[in-house]
C-alpha positions in Angstrom: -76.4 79.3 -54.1 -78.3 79.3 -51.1 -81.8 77.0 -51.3 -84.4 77.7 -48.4 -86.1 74.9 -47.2 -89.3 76.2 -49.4 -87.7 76.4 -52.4 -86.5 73.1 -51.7 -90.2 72.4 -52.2 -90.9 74.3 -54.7 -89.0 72.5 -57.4 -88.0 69.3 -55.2 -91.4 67.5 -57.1 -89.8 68.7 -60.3 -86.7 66.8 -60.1 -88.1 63.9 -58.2 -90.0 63.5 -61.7 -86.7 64.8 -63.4 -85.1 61.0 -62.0 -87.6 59.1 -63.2 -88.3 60.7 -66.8 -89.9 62.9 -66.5 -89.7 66.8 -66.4 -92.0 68.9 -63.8 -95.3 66.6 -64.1 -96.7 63.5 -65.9 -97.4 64.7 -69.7 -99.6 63.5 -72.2 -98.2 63.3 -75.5 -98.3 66.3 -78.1 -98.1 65.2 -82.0 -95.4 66.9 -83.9 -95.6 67.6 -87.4 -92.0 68.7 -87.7 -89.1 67.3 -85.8 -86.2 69.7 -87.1 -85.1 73.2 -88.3 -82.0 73.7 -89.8 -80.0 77.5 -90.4 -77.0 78.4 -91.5 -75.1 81.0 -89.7 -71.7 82.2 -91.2 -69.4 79.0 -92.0 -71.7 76.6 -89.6 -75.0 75.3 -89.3 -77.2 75.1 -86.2 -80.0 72.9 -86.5 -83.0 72.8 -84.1 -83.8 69.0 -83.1 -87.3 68.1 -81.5 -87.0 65.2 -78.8 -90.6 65.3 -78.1 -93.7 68.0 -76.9 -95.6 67.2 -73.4 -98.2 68.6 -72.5 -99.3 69.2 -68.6 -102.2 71.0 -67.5 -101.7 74.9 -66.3 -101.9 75.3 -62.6 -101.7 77.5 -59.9 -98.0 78.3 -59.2 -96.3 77.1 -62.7 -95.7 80.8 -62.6 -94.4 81.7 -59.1 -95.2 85.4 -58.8 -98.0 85.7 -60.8 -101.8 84.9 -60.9 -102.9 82.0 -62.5 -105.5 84.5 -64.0 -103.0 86.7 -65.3 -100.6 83.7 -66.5 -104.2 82.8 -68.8 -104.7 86.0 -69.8 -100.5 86.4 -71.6 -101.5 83.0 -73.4 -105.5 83.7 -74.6 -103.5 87.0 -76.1 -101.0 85.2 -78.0 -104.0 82.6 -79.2 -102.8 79.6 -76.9 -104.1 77.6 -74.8 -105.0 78.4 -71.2 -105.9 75.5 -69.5 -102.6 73.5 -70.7 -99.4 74.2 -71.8 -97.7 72.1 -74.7 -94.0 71.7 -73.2 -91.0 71.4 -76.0 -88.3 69.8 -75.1 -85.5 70.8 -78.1 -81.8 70.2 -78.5 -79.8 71.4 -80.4 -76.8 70.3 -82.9 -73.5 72.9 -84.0 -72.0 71.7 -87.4 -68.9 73.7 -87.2 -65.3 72.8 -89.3 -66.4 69.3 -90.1 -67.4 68.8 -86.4 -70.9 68.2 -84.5 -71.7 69.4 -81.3 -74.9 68.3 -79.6 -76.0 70.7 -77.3 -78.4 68.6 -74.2 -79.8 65.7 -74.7 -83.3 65.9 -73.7 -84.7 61.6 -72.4 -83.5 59.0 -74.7 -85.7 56.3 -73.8 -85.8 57.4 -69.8 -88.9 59.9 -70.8 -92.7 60.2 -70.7 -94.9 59.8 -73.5 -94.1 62.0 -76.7 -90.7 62.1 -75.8 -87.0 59.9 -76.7 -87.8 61.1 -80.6 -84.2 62.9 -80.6 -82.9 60.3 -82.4 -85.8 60.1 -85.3 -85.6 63.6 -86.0 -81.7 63.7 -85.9 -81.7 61.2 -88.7 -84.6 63.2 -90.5 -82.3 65.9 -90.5 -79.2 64.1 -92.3 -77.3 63.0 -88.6 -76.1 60.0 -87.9 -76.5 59.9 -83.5 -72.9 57.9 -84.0 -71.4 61.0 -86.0 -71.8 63.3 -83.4 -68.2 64.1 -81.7 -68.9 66.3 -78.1 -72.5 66.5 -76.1 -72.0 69.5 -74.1 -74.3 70.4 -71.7 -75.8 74.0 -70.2 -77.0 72.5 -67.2 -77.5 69.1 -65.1 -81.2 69.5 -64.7 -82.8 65.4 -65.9 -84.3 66.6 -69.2 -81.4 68.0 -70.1 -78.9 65.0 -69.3 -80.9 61.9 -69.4 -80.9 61.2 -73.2 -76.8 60.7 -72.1 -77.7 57.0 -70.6 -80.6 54.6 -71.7 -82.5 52.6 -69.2 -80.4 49.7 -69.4 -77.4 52.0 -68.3 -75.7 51.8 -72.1 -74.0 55.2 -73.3 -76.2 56.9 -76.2 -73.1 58.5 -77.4 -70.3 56.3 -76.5 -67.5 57.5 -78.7 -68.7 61.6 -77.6 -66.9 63.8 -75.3 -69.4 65.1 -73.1 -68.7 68.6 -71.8 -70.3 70.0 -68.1 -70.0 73.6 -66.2 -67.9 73.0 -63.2 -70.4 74.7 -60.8 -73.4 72.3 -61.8 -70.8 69.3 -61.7 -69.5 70.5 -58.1 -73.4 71.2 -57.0 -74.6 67.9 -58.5 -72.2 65.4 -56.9 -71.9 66.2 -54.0 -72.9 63.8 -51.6 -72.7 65.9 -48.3 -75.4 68.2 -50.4 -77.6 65.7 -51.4 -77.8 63.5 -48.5 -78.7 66.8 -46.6 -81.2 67.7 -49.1 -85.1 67.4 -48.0 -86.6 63.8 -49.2 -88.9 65.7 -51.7 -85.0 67.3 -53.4 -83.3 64.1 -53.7 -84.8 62.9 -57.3 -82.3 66.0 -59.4 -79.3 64.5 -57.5 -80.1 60.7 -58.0 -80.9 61.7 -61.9 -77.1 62.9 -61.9 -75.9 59.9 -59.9 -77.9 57.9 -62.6 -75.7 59.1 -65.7 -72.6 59.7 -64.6 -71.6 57.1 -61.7 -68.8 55.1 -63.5 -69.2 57.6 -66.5 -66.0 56.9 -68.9 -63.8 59.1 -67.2 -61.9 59.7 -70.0 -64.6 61.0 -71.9 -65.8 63.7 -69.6 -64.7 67.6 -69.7 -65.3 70.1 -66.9 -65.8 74.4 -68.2 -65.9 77.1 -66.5 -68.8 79.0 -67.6 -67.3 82.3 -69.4 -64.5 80.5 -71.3 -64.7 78.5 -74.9 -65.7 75.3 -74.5 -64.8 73.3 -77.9 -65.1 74.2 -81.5 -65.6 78.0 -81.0 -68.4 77.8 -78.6 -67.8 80.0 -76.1 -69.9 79.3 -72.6 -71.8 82.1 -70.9 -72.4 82.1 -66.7 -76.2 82.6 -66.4 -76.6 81.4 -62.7 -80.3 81.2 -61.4 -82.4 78.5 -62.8 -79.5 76.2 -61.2 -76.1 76.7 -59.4 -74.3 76.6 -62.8 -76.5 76.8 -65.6 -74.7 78.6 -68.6 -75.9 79.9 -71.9 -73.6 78.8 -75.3 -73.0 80.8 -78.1 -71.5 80.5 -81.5 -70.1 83.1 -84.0 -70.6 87.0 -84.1 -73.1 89.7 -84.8 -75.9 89.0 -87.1 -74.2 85.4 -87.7 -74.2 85.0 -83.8 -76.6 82.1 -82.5 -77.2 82.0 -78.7 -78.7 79.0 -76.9 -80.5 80.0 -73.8 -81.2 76.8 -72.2 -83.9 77.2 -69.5 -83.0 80.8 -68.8 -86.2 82.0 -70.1 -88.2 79.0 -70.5 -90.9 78.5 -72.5 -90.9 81.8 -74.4 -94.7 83.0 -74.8 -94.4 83.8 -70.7 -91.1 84.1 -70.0 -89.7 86.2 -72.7 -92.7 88.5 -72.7 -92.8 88.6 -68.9 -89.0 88.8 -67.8 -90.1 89.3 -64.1 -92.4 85.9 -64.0 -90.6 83.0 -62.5 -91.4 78.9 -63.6 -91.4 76.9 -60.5 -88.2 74.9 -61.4 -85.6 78.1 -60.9 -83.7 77.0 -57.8 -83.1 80.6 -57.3 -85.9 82.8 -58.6 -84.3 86.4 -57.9 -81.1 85.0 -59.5 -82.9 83.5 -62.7 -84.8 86.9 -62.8 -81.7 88.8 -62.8 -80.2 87.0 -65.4 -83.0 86.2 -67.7 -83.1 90.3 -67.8 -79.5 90.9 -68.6 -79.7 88.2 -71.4 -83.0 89.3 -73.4 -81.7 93.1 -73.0 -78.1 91.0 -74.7 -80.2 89.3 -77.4 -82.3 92.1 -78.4 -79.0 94.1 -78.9 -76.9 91.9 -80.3 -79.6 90.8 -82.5 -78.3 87.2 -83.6 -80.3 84.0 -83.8 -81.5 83.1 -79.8 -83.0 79.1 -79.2 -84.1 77.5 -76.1 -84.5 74.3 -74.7 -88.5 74.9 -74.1 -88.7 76.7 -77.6 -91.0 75.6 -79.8 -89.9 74.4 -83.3 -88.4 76.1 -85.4 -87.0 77.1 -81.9 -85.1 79.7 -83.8 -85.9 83.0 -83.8 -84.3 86.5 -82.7 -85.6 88.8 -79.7 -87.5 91.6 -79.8 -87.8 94.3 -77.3 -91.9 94.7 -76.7 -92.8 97.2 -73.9 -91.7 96.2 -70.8 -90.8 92.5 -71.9 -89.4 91.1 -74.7 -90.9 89.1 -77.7 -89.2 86.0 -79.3 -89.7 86.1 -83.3 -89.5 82.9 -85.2 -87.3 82.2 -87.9 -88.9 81.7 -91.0 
């Protein structure tokens, strides 16, 4: 993946805050009134797991290539707000043969306000945090790895293989790349450095993005919003659940406006590309589809809708 200087930018203030905590901006907390979904899908379970809402203010270029006019408009129609957007921030947990799979890991305790509530809701939901066997990731991106490692550098899942794509390992740890990255790009590689420098060894797993993972779950390449970001999936056909990550972000723009870009895709053409070939996928298949900015019950299937795509809850 090639970055230009300005896309450097672009996203460089995102993952500076990504280090720290925090995802994109400072947030304000959002209340949540329900911290978990859980579905059954063939033999397993998938259950939806809240770590937390933020909420930043809506600004001028949190859509790339569209009008902060037009960005209002797509939310006032679908009864949101327009001078804010409430961000989730939702993992995910597999129950499959006996086995749990968590699927990111959103802050732990590394986040900004209205976040680090995994754990709560993951015991609201009948988990034990120690019972779950394999964290495997979709990406490298803070929000997504930082609830690996508290503050005080102790594992949050010591006894858990933790599974990462090759390409976003390869990207991320490179230290040729990121001592050549601009100042403003240096906060998504220190937030890798953070977790994994002296990371059990042992405990890690490189995939290859297109191959099964563990426990049936077979990985997906869906290049764009970072060098290796992949999409999971479990079972088939109507008992099919896909997890989407961040390739189509917070759903009320990004699923009904394929074309729009967030800020944070390191390659915006790529992410578009992708984020196309995946809704057109979902719609088709017509499984259960979640995301990472879902909102609870973060659930739902896709819809075709003109010339977008709509995301429809499960009820």
């Amino acid at each position: 993946m090639e970055t230009t200087r300005r896309q450097w930018l672009v996203w460089g203030a995102g993952t500076m805050a990504a280090a720290a905590g925090v995802s994109g901006c400072a947030h304000a907390p959002v209340a949540s009134t329900q911290g978990f979904f859980r579905q059954k899908i063939g033999k397993a379970h998938v259950v939806a797991v809240s770590d937390g809402v933020g909420r930043r203010p809506l600004a001028e270029g949190f859509v790339r290539n569209a009008p902060l006019a037009q960005v209002q408009a797509a939310l006032a129609a679908q009864g949101l707000p327009t001078d804010t957007i409430d961000v989730p921030y939702t993992c995910f947990v597999l129950e499959v043969d006996g086995k749990r799979y968590l699927l990111d890991t959103g802050f732990a305790d590394n986040g900004p306000a209205g976040t680090g509530q995994l754990h709560t809701n993951l015991r609201a939901a009948g988990i034990d945090p120690a019972t779950i066997d394999a964290v495997v990731l979709s990406h490298l991106h803070g929000d997504h790895i930082n609830g690996l490692r508290r503050k005080d550098g102790s594992l949050v899942y010591p006894n858990a293989l933790v599974y990462l794509p090759s390409p976003e390992h390869a990207y991320w740890l490179d230290a040729a790349r990121r001592d050549a990255a601009p100042e403003a790009a240096r906060g998504g590689f220190l937030a890798v450095h953070r977790v994994f420098n002296n990371y059990p060894a042992d405990q890690l797993r490189l995939y290859e993005p297109g191959l099964t993972v563990v426990g049936g779950i077979e990985s997906i390449a869906a290049f764009g919003h970072s060098p290796g970001h992949t999409v999971l999936a479990l079972g088939s056909g109507k008992d099919r659940f896909t997890y989407l990550a961040d390739a189509a972000h917070f759903p009320a723009l990004f699923v009904r406006n394929p074309d729009w870009q967030v800020q944070f895709d390191m390659d915006p053409a790529q992410a578009r590309t992708t984020r196309h070939a995946l809704l057109a996928r979902m719609a088709q298949e017509g499984g259960l589809v979640g995301g990472f900015h879902f909102p609870l019950p973060s659930l739902g299937r896709i819809r075709k809708q003109g010339e977008g795509y709509q995301w429809v809850p499960q009820t």
